[in-house]
FIPARO-687052 format. One record per residue (C-alpha): residue number from 1; x, y, z. Coordinates in steps of 0.02 Angstrom, whole numbers, plus 32768, in hexadecimal, padded with zeros to 4 digits. Layout:
BEGIN
{r NUM; {X; Y; Z}}
...
This chain:
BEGIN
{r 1; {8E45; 238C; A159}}
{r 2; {8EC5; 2329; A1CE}}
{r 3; {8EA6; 2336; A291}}
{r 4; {8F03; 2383; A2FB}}
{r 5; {8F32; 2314; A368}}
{r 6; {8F84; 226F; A2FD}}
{r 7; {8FBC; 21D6; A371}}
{r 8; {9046; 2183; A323}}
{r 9; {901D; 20BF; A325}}
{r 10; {90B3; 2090; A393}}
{r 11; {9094; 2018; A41C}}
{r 12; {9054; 2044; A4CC}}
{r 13; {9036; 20EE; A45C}}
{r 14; {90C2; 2120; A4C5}}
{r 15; {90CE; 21C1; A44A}}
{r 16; {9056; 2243; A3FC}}
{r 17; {9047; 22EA; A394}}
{r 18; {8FD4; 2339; A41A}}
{r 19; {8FD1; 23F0; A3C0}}
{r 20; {8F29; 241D; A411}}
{r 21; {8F8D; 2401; A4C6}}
{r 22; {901C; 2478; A48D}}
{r 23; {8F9B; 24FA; A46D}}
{r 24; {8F33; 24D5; A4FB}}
{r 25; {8FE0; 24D8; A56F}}
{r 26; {9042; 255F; A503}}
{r 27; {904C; 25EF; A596}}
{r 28; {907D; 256E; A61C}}
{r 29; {9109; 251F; A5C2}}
{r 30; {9144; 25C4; A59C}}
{r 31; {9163; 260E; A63D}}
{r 32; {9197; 254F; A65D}}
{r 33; {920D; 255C; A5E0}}
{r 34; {9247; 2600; A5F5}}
{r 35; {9258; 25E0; A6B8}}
{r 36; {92CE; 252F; A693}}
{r 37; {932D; 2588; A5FD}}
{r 38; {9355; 261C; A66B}}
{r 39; {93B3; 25A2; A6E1}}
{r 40; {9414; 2535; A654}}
{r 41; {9448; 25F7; A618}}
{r 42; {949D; 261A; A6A7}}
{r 43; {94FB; 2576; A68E}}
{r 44; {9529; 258F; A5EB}}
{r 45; {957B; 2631; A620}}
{r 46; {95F5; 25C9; A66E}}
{r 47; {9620; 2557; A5EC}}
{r 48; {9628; 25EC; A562}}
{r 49; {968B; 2648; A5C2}}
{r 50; {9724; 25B5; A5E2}}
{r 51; {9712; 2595; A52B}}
{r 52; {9728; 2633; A4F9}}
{r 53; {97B8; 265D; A54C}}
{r 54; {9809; 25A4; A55F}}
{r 55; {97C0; 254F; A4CB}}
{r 56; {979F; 24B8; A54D}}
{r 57; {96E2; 2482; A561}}
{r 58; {96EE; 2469; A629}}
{r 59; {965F; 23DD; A630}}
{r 60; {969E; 23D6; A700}}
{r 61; {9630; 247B; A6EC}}
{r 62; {9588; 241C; A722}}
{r 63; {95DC; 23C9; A7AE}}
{r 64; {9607; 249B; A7E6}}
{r 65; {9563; 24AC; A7D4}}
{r 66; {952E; 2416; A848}}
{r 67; {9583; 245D; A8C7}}
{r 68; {9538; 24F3; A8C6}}
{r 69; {948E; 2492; A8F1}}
{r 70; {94D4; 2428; A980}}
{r 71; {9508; 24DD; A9D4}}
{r 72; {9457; 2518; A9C2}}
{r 73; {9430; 246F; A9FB}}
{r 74; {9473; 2487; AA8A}}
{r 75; {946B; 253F; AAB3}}
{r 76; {93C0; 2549; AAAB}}
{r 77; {93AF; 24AE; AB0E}}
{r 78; {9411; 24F8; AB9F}}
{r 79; {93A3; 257C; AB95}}
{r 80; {931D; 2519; ABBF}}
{r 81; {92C4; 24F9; AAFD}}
{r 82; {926E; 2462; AAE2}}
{r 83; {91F4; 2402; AA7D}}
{r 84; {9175; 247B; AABA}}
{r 85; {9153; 2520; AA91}}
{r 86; {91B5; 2586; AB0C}}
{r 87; {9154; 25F2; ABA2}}
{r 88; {91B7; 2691; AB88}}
{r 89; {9183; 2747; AB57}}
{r 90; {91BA; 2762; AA93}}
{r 91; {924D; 27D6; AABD}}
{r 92; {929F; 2749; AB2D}}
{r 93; {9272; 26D2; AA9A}}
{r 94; {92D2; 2750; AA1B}}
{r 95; {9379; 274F; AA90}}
{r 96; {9380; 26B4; AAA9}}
{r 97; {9379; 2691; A9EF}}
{r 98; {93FC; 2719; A9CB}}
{r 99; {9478; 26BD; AA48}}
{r 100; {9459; 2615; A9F5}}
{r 101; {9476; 267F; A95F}}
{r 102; {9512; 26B1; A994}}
{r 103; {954D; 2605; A9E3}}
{r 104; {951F; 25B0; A950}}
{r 105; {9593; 2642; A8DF}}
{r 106; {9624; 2621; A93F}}
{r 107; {9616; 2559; A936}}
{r 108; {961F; 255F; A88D}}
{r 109; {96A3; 25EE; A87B}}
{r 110; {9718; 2586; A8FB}}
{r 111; {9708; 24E8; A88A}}
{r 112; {9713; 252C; A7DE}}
{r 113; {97B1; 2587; A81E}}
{r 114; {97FA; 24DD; A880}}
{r 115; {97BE; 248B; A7E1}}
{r 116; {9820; 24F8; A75B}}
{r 117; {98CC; 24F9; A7EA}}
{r 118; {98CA; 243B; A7F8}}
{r 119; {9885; 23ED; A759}}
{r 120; {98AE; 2476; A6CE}}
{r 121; {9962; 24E9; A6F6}}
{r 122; {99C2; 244E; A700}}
{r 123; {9986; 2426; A644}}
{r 124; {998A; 24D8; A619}}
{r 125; {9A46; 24D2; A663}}
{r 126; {9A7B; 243E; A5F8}}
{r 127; {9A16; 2474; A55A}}
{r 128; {99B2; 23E6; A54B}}
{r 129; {9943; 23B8; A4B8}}
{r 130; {988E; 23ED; A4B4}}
{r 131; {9855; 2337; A4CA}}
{r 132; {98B6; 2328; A56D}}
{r 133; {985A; 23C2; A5B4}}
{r 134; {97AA; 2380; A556}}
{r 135; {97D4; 22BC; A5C4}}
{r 136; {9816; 2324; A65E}}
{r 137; {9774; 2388; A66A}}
{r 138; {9706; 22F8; A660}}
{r 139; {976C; 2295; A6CB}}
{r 140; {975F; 2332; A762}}
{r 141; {96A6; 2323; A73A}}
{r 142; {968E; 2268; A76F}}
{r 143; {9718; 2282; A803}}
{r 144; {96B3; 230A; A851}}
{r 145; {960C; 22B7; A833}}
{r 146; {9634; 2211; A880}}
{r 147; {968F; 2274; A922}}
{r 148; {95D6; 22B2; A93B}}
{r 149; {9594; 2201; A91F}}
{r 150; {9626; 21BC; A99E}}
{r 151; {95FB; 2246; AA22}}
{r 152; {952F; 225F; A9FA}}
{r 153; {94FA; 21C4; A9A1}}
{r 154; {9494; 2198; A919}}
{r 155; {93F0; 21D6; A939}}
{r 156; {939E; 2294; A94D}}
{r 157; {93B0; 2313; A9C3}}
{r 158; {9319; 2327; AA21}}
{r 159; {928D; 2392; A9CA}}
{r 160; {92A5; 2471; A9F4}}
{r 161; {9215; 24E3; A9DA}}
{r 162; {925C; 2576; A9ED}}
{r 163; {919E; 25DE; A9C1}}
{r 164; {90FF; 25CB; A984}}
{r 165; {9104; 2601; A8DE}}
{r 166; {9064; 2694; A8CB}}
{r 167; {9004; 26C2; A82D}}
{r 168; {9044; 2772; A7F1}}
{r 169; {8FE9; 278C; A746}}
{r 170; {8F7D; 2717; A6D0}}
{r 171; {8FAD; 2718; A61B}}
{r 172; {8F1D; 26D2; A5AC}}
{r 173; {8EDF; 266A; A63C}}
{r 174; {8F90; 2615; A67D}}
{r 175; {8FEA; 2665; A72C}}
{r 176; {9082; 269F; A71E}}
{r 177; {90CA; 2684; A7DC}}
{r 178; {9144; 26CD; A845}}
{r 179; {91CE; 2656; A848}}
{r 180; {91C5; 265C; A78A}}
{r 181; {91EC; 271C; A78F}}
{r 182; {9265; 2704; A7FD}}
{r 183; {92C8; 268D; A795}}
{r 184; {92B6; 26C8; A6F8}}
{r 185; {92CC; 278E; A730}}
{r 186; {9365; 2756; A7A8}}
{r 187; {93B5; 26EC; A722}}
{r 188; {93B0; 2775; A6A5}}
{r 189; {93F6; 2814; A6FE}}
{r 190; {948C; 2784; A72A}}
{r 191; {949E; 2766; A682}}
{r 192; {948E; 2816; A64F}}
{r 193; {951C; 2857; A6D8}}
{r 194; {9581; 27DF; A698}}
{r 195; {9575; 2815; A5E4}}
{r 196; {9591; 28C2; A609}}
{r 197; {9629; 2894; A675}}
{r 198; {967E; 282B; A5E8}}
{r 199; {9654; 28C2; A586}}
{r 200; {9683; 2956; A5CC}}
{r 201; {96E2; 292D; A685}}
{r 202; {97B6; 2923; A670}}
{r 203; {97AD; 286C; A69C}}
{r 204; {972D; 2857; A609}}
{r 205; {9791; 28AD; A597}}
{r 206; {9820; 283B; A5CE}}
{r 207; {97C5; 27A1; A5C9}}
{r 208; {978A; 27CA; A518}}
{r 209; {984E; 27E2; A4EC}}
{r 210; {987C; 2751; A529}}
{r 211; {97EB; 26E6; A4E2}}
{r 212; {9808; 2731; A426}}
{r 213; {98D2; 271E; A42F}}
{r 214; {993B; 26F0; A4E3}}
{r 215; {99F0; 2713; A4A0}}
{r 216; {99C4; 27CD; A458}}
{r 217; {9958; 27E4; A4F7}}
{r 218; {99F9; 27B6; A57B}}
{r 219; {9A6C; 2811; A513}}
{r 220; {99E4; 28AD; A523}}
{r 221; {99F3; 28AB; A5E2}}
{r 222; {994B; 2834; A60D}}
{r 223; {9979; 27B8; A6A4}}
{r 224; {9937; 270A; A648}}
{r 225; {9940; 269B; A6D0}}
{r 226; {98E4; 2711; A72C}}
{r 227; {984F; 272A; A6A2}}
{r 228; {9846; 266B; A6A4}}
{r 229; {9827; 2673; A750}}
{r 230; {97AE; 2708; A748}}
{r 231; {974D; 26A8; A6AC}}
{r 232; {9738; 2606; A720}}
{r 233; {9702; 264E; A7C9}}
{r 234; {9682; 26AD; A768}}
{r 235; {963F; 261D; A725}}
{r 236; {9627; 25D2; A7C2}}
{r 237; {95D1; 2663; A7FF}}
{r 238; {9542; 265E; A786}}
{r 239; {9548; 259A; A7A7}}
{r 240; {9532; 25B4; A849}}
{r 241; {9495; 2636; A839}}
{r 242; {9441; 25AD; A7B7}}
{r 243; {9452; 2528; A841}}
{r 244; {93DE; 259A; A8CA}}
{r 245; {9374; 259F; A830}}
{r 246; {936C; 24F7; A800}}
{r 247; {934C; 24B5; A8B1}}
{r 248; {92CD; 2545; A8C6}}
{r 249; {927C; 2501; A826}}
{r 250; {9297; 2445; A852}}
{r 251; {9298; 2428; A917}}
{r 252; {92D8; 236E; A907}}
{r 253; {9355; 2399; A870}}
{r 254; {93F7; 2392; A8F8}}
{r 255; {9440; 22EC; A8BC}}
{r 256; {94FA; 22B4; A894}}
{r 257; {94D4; 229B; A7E0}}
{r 258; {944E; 2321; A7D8}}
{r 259; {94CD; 238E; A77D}}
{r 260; {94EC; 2338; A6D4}}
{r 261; {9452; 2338; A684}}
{r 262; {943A; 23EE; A698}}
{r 263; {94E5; 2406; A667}}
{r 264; {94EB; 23C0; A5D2}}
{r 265; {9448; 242C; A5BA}}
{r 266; {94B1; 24B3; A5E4}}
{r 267; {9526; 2492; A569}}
{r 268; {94AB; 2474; A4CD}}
{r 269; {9464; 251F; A502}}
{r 270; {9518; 255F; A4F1}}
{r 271; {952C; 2524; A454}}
{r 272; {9486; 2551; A41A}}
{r 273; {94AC; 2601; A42F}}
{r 274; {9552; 25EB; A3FF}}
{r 275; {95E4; 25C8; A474}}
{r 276; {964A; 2651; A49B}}
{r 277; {95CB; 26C7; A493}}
{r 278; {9578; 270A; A53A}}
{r 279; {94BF; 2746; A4D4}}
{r 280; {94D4; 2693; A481}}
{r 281; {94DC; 2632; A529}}
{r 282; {9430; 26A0; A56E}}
{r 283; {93DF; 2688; A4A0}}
{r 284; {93FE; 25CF; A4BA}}
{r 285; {93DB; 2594; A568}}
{r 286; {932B; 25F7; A551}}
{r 287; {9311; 25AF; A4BA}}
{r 288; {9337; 2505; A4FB}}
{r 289; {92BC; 2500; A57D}}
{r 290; {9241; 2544; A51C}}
{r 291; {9258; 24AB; A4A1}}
{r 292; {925B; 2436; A517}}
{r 293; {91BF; 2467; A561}}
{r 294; {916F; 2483; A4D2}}
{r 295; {919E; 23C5; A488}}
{r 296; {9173; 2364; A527}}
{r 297; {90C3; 23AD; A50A}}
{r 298; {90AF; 238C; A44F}}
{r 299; {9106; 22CD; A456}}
{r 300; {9089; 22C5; A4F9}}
{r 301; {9126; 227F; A56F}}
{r 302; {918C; 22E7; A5C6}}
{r 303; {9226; 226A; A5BF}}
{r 304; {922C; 22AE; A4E7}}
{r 305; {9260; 235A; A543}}
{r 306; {9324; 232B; A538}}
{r 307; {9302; 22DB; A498}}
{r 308; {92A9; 2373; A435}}
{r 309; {9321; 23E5; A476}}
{r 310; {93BE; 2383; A43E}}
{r 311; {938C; 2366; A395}}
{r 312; {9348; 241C; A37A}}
{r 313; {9409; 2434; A3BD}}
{r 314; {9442; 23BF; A31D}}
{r 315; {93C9; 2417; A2B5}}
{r 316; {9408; 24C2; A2D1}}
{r 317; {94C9; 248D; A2CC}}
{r 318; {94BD; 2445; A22B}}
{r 319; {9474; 24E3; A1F2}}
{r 320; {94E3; 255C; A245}}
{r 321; {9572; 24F3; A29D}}
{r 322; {95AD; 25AF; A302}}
{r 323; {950B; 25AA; A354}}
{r 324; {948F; 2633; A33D}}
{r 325; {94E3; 26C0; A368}}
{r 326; {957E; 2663; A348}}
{r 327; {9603; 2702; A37A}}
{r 328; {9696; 26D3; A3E6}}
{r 329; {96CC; 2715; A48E}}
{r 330; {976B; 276A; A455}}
{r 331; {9714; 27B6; A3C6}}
{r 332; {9671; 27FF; A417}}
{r 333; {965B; 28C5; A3F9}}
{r 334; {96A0; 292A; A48D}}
């Protein structure tokens, strides 16, 4: 019988197949998992919705999202949050968090609309090719990312603890903690409200016209330009609630660059799921942090967590190229 745990004879045995670990760790890099994937879901949202209206993958998305974490940088810093745990009762804790919540919505909001006025309408005016909008997008994301490095610099925000996480249950001997709940429950009634609003709300239905056929949907009475708009600042809002998340889940994680990783995260997850679809984009940022966890454990380094996910990415895509759920925007069931 082969062992369980087989070393491959690389040098430095920088990598192994550590399957008694995985077991040993399952539960923890579960709720792991589930608490990173719930963040890169609420990401996603934002790229599946642009694409499925515009057709444009808006990779400036992650720099949206950045500045959602330098305004809970520096909310909760005026408010007196540090490295150390704050001295404050739990209700003062909880309204502070829901105004950095708030601040942080806004941020993004403000620069995924100044984002789509400035870099996309002009293109959108002049009916530019795809590619222009694809070079334009990733051109807005350096801009905005090296304005933060001009005005903050290159290195990390000081560290913010906003609580002490507290155990709330035990499954099969690992914690599950409180700012694990919080994520994960928080990031999934977001994503849920959102679903139902594309779903059932007027500006849902509208945004679903537009993203299955613009012409027919102007010529029906739906305000495009405004649905655009509407698709964007929604985006930023959910980017914005995944940055208080992220910087509640990584203190130091307030950093110039310390979008682009995630965001490209963010986008596997969307494409994972399938992009376009708002179930696919929740489906495939969960699953993606569960993967990721769950590799860095087996390959016994945690820098093979990018790596596993990506290629389970390829793996599925070459499969099913749509994604799992693979159903557009414009063609979701009202």
């Amino acid at each position: 019988m082969l062992p369980l745990l087989v070393h491959l004879p690389l040098e430095n045995d920088w990598i192994s197949f550590d399957v008694p670990s995985l077991m040993e760790n399952f539960w923890s890099a579960t709720f792991d998992g589930l608490t990173f994937g719930a963040i890169y879901a609420l990401v996603a949202l934002g790229y599946t919705l642009v694409y499925g209206v515009l057709n444009l993958i808006n990779f400036a998305h992650s720099e949206v999202f950045i500045v959602g974490c330098y305004a809970v940088f520096f909310t909760l810093s005026g408010l007196g949050f540090g490295p150390s745990v704050p001295r404050l009762d739990i209700w003062a804790i909880i309204l502070n968090l829901i105004l950095a919540l708030v601040v942080a919505m806004v941020a993004s909001a403000l620069t995924a609309f100044v984002l789509e006025r400035v870099a996309y309408k002009p293109l959108r005016k002049r009916n530019a090719p795809r590619l222009v909008f694809l070079i334009t997008a990733i051109g807005a994301s350096f801009t905005i990312q090296y304005l933060i490095y001009l005005w903050r610099g290159p290195s990390p925000e000081l560290a913010l603890t906003m609580f002490r996480p507290t155990p709330i249950f035990d499954v099969f001997g690992t914690i599950v903690d409180s700012q694990q709940l919080v994520i994960i429950i928080a990031a999934v009634i977001m994503m849920v409200a959102t679903e139902r609003f594309i779903r059932k709300s007027r500006t849902g239905r509208g945004i679903r016209a537009v993203a299955q056929d613009p012409d027919t949907a102007t010529l029906m009475g739906v305000n495009k330009e405004r649905i655009i708009i509407t698709t964007f600042v929604i985006g930023g809002l959910l980017a914005g609630a995944a940055a208080l998340f992220y910087v509640m889940k990584i203190p130091s994680g307030v950093q110039y660059s310390g979008g682009f990783v995630l965001g490209i995260k963010a986008f596997a997850a969307a494409v994972l799921g399938g992009i376009g679809n708002v179930r696919g984009a929740l489906l495939g940022g969960l699953l993606l942090g569960l993967i990721g966890n769950y590799g860095q454990i087996l390959l016994g380094n945690s820098q093979w967590t990018d790596v596993v996910a990506f290629v389970v990415l390829v793996l599925v895509l070459l499969l099913r190229p749509q994604g799992i759920l693979g159903t557009a925007l414009g063609r979701s069931k009202a």
